[in-house]
C-alpha positions as CSV (number, residue, x, y, z in Angstrom):
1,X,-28.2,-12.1,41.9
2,X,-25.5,-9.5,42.7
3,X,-26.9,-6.1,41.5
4,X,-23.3,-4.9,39.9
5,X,-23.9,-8.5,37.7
6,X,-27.6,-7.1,36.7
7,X,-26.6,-3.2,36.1
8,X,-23.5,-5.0,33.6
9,X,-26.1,-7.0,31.9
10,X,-28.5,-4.1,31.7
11,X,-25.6,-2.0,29.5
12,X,-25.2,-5.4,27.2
13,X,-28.6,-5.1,26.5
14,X,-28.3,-1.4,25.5
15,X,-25.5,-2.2,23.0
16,X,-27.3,-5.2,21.7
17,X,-30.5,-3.3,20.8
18,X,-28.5,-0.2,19.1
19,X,-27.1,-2.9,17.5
20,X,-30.4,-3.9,15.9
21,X,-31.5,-0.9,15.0
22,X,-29.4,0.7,12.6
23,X,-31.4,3.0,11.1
24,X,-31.8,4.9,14.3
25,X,-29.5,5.8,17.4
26,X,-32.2,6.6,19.4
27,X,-34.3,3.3,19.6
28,X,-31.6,1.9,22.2
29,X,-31.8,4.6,24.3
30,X,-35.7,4.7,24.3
31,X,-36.0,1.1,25.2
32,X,-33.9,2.2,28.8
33,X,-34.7,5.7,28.9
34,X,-36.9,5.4,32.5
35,X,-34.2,3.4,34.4
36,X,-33.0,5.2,37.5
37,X,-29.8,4.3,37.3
38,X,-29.1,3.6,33.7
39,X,-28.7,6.8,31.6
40,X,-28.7,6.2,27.8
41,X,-28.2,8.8,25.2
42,X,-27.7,9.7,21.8
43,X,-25.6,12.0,20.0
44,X,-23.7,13.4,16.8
45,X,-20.3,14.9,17.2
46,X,-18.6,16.4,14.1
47,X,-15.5,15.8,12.4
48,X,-12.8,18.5,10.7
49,X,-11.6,16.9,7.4
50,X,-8.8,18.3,5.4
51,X,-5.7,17.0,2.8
52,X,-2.2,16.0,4.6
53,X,0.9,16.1,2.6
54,X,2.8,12.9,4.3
55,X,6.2,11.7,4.3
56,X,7.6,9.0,1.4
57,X,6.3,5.8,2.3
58,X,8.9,3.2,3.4
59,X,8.7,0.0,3.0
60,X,10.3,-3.5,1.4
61,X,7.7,-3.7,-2.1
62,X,6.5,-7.0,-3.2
63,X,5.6,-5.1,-6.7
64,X,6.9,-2.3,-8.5
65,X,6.1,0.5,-10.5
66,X,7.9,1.7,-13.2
67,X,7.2,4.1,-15.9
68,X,6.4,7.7,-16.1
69,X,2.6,8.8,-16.9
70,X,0.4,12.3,-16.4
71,X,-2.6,11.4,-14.7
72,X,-5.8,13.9,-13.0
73,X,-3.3,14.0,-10.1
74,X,0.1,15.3,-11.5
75,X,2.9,13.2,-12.9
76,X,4.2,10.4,-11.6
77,X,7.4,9.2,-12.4
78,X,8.5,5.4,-10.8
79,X,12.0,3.4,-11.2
80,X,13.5,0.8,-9.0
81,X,16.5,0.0,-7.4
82,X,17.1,-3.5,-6.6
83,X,20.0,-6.4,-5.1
84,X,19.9,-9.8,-6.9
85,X,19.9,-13.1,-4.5
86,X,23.3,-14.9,-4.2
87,X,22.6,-18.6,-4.9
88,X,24.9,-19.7,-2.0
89,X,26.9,-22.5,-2.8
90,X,26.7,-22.7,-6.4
91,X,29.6,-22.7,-9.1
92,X,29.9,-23.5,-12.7
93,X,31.8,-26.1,-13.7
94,X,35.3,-26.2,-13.0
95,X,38.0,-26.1,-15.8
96,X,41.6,-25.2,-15.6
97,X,41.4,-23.5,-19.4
98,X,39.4,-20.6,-19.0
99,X,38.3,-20.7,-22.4
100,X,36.3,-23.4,-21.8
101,X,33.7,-21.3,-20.0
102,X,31.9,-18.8,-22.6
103,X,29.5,-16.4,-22.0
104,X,26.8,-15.6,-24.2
105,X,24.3,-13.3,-22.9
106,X,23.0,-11.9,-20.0
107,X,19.6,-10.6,-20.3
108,X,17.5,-9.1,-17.8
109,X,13.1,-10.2,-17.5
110,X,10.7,-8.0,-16.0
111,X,7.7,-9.7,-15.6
112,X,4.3,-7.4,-15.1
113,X,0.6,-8.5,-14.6
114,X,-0.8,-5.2,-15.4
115,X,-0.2,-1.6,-16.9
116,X,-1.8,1.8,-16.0
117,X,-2.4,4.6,-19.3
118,X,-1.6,3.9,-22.5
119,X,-0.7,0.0,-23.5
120,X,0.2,1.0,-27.4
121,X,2.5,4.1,-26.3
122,X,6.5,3.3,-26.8
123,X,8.4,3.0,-23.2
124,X,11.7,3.1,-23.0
125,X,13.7,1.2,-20.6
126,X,16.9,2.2,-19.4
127,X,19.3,-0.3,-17.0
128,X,22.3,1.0,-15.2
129,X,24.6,-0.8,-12.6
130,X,24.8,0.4,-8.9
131,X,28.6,1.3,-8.5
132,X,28.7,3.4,-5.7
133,X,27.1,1.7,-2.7
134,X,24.6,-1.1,-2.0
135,X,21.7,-1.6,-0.2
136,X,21.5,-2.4,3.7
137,X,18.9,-5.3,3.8
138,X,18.2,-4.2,7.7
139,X,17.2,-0.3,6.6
140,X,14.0,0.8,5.9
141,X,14.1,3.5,2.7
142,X,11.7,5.8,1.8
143,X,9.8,5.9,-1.6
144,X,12.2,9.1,-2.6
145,X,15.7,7.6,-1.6
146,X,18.4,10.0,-3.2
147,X,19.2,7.8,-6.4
148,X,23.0,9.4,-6.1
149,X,23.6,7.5,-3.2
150,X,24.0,3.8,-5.3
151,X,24.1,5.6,-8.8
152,X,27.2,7.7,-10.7
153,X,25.0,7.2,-14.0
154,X,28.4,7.1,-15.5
155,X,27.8,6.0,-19.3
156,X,30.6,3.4,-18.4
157,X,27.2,1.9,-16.1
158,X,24.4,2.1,-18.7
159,X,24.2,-1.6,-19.1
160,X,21.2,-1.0,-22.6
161,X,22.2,0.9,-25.7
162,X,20.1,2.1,-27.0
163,X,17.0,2.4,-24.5
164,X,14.8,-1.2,-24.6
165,X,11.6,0.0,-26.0
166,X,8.3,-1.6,-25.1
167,X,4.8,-2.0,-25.7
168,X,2.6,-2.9,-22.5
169,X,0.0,-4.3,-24.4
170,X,2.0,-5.7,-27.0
171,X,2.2,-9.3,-25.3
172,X,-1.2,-10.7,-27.0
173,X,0.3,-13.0,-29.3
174,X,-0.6,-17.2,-29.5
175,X,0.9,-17.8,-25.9
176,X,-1.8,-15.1,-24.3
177,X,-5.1,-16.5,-26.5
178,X,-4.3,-20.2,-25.5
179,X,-3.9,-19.5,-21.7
180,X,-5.1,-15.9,-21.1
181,X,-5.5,-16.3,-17.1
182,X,-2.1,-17.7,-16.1
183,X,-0.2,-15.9,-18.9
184,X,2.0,-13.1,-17.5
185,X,3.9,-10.8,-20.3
186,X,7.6,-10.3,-19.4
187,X,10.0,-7.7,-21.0
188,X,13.9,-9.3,-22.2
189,X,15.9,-6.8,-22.0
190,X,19.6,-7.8,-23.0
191,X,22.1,-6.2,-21.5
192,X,25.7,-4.9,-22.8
193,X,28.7,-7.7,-24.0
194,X,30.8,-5.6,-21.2
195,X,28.9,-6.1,-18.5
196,X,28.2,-9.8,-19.6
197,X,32.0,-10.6,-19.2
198,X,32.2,-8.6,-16.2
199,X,29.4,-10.6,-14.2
200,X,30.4,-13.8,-15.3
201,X,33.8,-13.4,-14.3
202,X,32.0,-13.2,-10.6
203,X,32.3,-16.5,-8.8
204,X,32.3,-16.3,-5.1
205,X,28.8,-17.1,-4.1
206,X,29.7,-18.1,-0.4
207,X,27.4,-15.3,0.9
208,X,25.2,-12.8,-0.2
209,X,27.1,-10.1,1.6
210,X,30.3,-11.4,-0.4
211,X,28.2,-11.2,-3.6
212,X,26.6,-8.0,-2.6
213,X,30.3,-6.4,-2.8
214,X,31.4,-8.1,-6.2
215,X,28.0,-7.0,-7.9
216,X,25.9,-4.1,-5.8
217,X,22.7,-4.3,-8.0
218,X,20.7,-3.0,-10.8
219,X,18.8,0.6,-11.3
220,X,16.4,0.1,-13.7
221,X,14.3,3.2,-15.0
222,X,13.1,5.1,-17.6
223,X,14.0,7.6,-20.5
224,X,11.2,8.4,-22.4
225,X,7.6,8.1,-22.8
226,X,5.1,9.8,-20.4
227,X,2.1,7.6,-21.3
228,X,2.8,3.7,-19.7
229,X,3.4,3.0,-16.1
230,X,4.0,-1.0,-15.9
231,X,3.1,-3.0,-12.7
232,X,5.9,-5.1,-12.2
233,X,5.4,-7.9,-10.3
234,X,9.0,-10.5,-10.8
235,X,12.5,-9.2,-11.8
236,X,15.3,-11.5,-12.6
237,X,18.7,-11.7,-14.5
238,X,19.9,-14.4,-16.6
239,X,23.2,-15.6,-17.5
240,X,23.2,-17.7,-21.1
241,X,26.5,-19.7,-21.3
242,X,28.1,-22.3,-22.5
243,X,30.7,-25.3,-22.4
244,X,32.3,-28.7,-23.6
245,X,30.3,-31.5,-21.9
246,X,34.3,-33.6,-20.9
247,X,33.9,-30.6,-17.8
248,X,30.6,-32.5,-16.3
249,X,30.6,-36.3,-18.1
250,X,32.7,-38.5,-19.8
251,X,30.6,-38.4,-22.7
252,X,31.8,-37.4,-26.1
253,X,33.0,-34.4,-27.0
254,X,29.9,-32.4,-27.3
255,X,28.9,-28.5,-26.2
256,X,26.4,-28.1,-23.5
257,X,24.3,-24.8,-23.5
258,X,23.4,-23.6,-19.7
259,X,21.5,-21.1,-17.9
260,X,22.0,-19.6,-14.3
261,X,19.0,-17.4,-13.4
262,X,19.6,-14.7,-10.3
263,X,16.4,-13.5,-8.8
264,X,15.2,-10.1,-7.1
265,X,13.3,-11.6,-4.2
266,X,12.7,-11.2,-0.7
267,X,15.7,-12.3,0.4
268,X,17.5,-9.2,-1.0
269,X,16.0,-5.1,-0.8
270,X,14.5,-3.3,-3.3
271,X,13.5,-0.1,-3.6
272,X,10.0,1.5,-5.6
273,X,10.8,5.3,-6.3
274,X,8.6,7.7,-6.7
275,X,8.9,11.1,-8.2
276,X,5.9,13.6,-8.3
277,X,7.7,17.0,-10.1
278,X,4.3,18.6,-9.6
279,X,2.7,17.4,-5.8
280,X,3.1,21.1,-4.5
281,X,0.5,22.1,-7.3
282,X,-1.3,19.3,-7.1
283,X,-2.0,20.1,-3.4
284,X,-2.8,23.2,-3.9
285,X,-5.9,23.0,-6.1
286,X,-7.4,19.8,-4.1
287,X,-7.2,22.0,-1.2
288,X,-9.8,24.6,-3.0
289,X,-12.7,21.7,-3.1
290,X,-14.2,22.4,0.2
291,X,-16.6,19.2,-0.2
292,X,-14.5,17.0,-1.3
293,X,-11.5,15.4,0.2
294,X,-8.7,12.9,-1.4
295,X,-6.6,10.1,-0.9
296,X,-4.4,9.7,-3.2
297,X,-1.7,6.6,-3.6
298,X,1.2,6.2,-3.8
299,X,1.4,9.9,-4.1
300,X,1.2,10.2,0.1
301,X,-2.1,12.4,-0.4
302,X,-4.4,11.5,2.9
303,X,-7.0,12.9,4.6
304,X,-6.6,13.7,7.6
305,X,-9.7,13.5,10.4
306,X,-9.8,15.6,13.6
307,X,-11.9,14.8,16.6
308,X,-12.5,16.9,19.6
309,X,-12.0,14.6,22.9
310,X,-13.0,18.0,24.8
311,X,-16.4,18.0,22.7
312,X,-16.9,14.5,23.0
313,X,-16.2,14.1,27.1
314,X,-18.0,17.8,27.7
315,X,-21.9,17.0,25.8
316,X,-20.9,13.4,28.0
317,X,-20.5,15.0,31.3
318,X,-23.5,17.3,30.6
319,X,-26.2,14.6,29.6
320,X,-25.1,12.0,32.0
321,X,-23.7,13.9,34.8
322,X,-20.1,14.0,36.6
323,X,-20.8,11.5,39.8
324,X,-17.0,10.2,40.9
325,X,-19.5,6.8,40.6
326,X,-20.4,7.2,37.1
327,X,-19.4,4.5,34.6
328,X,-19.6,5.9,30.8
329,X,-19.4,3.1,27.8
330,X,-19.6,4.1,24.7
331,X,-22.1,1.4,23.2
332,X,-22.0,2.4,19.3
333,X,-19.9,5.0,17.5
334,X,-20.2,4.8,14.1
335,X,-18.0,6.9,11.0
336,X,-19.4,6.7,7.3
337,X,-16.7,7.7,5.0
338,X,-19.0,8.3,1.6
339,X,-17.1,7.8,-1.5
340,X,-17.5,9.7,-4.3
341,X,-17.4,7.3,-7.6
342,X,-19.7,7.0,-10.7
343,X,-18.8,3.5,-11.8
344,X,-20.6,3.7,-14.8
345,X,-19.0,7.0,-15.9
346,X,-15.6,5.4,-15.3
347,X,-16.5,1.9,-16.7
348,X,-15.1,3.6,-20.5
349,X,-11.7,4.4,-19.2
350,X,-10.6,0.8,-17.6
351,X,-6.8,1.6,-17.8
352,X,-7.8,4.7,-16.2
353,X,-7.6,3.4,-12.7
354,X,-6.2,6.4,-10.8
355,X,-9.7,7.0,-10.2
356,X,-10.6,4.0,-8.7
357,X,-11.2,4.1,-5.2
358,X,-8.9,1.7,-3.0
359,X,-10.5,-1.7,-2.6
360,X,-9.1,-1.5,1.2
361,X,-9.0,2.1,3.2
362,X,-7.6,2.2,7.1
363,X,-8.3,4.9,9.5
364,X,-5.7,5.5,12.0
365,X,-4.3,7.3,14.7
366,X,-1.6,9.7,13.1
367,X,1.0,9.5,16.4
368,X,0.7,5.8,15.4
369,X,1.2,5.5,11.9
370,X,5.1,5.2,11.7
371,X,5.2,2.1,14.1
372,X,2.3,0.2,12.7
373,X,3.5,0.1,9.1
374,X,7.5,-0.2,10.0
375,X,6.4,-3.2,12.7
376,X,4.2,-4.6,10.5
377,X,1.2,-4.2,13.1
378,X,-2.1,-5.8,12.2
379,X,-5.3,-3.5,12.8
380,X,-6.9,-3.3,16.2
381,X,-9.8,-1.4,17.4
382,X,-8.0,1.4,19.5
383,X,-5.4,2.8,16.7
384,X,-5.7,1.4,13.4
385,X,-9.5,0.2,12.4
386,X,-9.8,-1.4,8.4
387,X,-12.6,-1.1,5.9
388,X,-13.3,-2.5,2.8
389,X,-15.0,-0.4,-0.1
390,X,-18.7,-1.3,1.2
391,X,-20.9,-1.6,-2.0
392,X,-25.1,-0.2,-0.9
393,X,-28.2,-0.5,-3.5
394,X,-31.4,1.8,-2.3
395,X,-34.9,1.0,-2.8
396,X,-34.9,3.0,-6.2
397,X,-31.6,1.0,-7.8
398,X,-29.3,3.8,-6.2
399,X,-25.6,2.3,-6.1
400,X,-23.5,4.1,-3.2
401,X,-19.9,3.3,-2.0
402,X,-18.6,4.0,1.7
403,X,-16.1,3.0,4.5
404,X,-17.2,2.5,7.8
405,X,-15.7,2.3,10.9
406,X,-16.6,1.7,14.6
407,X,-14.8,4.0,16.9
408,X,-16.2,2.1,20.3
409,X,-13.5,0.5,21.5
410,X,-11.4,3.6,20.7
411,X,-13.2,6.4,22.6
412,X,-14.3,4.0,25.5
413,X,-10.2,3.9,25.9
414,X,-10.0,7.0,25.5
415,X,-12.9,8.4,28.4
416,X,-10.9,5.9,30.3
417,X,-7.6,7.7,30.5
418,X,-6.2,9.5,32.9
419,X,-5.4,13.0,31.3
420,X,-7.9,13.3,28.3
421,X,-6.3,14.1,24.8
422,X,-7.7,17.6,23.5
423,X,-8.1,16.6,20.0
424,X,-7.3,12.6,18.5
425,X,-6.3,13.1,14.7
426,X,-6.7,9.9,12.3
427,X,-5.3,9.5,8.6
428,X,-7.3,7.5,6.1
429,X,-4.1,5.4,4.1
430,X,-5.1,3.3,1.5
431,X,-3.2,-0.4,1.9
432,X,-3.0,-3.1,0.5
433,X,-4.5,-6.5,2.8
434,X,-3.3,-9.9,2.5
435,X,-5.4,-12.5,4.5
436,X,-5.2,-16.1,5.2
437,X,-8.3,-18.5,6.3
438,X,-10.3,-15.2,6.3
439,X,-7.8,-13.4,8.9
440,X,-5.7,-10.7,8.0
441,X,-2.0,-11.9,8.3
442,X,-0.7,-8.3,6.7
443,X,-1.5,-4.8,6.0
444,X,0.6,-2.5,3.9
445,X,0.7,0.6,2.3
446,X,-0.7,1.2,-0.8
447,X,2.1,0.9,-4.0
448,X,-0.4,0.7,-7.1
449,X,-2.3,4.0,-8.3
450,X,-5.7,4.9,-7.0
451,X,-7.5,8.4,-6.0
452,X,-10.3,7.9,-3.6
453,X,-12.8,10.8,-3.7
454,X,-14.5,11.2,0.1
455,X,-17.2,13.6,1.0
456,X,-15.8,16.1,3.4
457,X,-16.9,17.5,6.7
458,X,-17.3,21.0,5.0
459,X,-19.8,19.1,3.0
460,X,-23.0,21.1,2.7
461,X,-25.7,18.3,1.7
462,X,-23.8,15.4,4.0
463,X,-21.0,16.2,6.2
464,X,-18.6,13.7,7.5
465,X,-19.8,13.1,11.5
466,X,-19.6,10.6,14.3
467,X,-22.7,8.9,15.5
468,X,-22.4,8.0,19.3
469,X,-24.6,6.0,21.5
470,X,-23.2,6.1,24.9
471,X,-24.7,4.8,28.3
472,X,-23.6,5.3,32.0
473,X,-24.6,3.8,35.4
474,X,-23.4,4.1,39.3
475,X,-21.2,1.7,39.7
476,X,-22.0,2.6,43.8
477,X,-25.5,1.3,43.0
């Protein structure tokens, strides 16, 4: 057998008995340790660990906040700014008396699955019209868009008077005890008798670009209440008319009542604001915790990891030596991101949830962040790795909760490259995963609130480290 085959199955073996033995590092390299030719070692390399302030996120939401609530983490105030889909090709029935054609209402529905704070404290919900500009479907906006761009906030474009005020938890009547799981509460908000005439008068629906100029969309916020911050999940607008039934049939003379709903969908944009009057502050004293770390959504609070390549390829050089020959492979590389989370003691506050760790957390390379998330990228090994919130019993009932995250395939690239990298800095971003067949089809930053507590690498009981279990061989040989 070729000897180059035999020295390549001789480093599978390594990685496949590291593999078995997790509690140790060292048992693959014992199991090799006298081979000439094969050099096997095991090592720990530390991390740095500190808070990064990052840029508004950017993306096309699914969901929406929208509310204003003080939580542990400062204040966060959410509104949204949306289009309304043009139903291309549709008209309402054709008369040559005008009159015929009577508006009665137009009332707009948020629908919401969820709520975060207080479900029994009074929100108020304020709708204006966008009358300055419109929204480019092709532009990506971040999280903190300058409102004044769409919005003159004119009183002439406050669609509610007064303010709409809500309830979250308010929607447990008949409808919710019969059919609890499917049931999602909506809010009707109707909107002014002016603006009712005005969009009904709108009857070109040959485009959505034509439609997007006749009616540029909706802001919809808040004006008071600091206690409620709704999860929206549907928007739409409906238009209640009606008219004599000789206009569609030659029925008698009767009046037909008719609907047209208009939806805020994914065929239009959207934007989720977000507004954190206090973030500098905020910053400030979670800096002071040296042993603990945060990730906080959506207020753009990461952690941000440091490795030293020089560190890492220097303790390589010096245990397996610098031959032009030599072949390194990183076999195992292993990062434990402990959580900090007492279920139990949260288990009393359920509505409580910005301090719930994210269900999924992903580590990646900071110089690729911007293009993974506004491409759409899926993870892969060697710049965006994903972990979900790993759940760990001990033998005395212990409950701990981690990430983890194999950093193989990512340092074997990089000991590969030409010109090392002095230092490789990772961001931890909470996101959101949507998977099909058990693949992930989609990965997206985080829009729901949750503060992930991480142990640092200043930790003095357990820092944050990389394990490492790298092999070499001649490839001469």
């Amino acid at each position: 057998m070729n000897q180059k085959i035999i020295i390549y199955s001789i480093a599978l073996l390594v990685t496949l008995v590291s593999s078995c033995q997790p509690e140790s590092l060292d048992a693959g390299a014992s199991a090799l340790q006298e081979a000439d030719d094969i050099r096997v070692k095991a090592d720990t390399f530390p991390l740095s660990s500190h808070l990064a302030k990052c840029a508004a996120i950017s993306l096309t939401p699914d969901s929406f906040l929208l509310g204003e609530c003080d939580t542990h983490f400062g204040t966060i105030k959410a509104d949204i700014l949306t289009q309304l889909a043009c139903p291309v090709g549709f008209q309402y029935p054709i008369s040559s008396n005008p009159a015929d054609l009577v508006v009665d209402s137009v009332c707009l529905y948020l629908y919401y699955r969820d709520w975060y704070g207080d479900g029994l404290a009074p929100l108020g919900i304020r709708v204006y019209e966008m009358d300055k500009a419109t929204l480019n479907y092709n532009e990506r906006y971040p999280s903190d868009t300058t409102l004044h761009t769409f919005c003159s906030l004119e009183d002439s474009t406050c669609l509610v008077h007064p303010s709409r005020v809500v309830f979250a938890q308010e929607y447990k009547d008949s409808v919710y005890l019969s059919n609890s799981q499917s049931y999602m509460p909506s809010i009707r908000i109707k909107l002014s008798d002016d603006f009712a005439q005005r969009f009904f008068s709108v009857r070109d629906f040959s485009s959505q670009e034509r439609f997007n100029e006749l009616f540029k969309g909706l802001y919809i916020t808040t004006d008071f209440g600091g206690s409620t911050m709704l999860y929206v999940t549907n928007i739409s607008m409906a238009v209640f008319y009606h008219f004599p039934s000789s206009l569609v049939s030659e029925s008698r003379d009767t009046t037909i009542n008719d609907v047209k709903a208009f939806y805020a969908n994914s065929e239009v944009r959207q934007i989720n604001r977000y507004l954190y009057p206090d973030r500098e502050q905020v910053l400030e004293d979670l800096s002071l915790r040296i042993d603990t770390n945060y990730i906080v959504s959506p207020a753009n609070i990461y952690t941000r990891l440091s490795l030293s390549m020089d560190s890492v390829f220097n303790r390589i050089q010096n245990q397996l030596g610098e031959e032009d020959d030599y072949r390194v492979y990183v076999n195992r590389a292993n990062l434990t991101v402990d959580v900090l989370y007492d279920a139990e003691q949260n288990s009393t506050r359920p509505r409580d949830q910005w301090d719930l760790p994210a269900e999924h957390m992903l580590l990646i390379r900071e110089d690729k962040m911007e293009s993974f998330f506004a491409k759409n990228e899926l993870p892969v090994d060697t710049t965006a790795i994903l972990s979900s919130l790993i759940t760990a019993v001990d033998s005395l009932g212990n409950v701990s909760y981690s990430y983890q995250y194999s950093l193989a395939g990512l340092l074997t690239q990089q000991l590969r490259l030409a010109t090392l990298q002095s230092q490789l800095h990772f961001l931890l971003v909470p996101v959101a995963v949507t998977s099909s067949n058990s693949s992930v089809t989609s990965v997206k930053q985080l829009q729901t609130i949750s503060a992930t507590r991480i142990r640092s690498s200043h930790h003095s009981d357990c820092p944050m480290n990389v394990e490492l279990l790298y092999s070499g061989f001649n490839e001469a040989y």
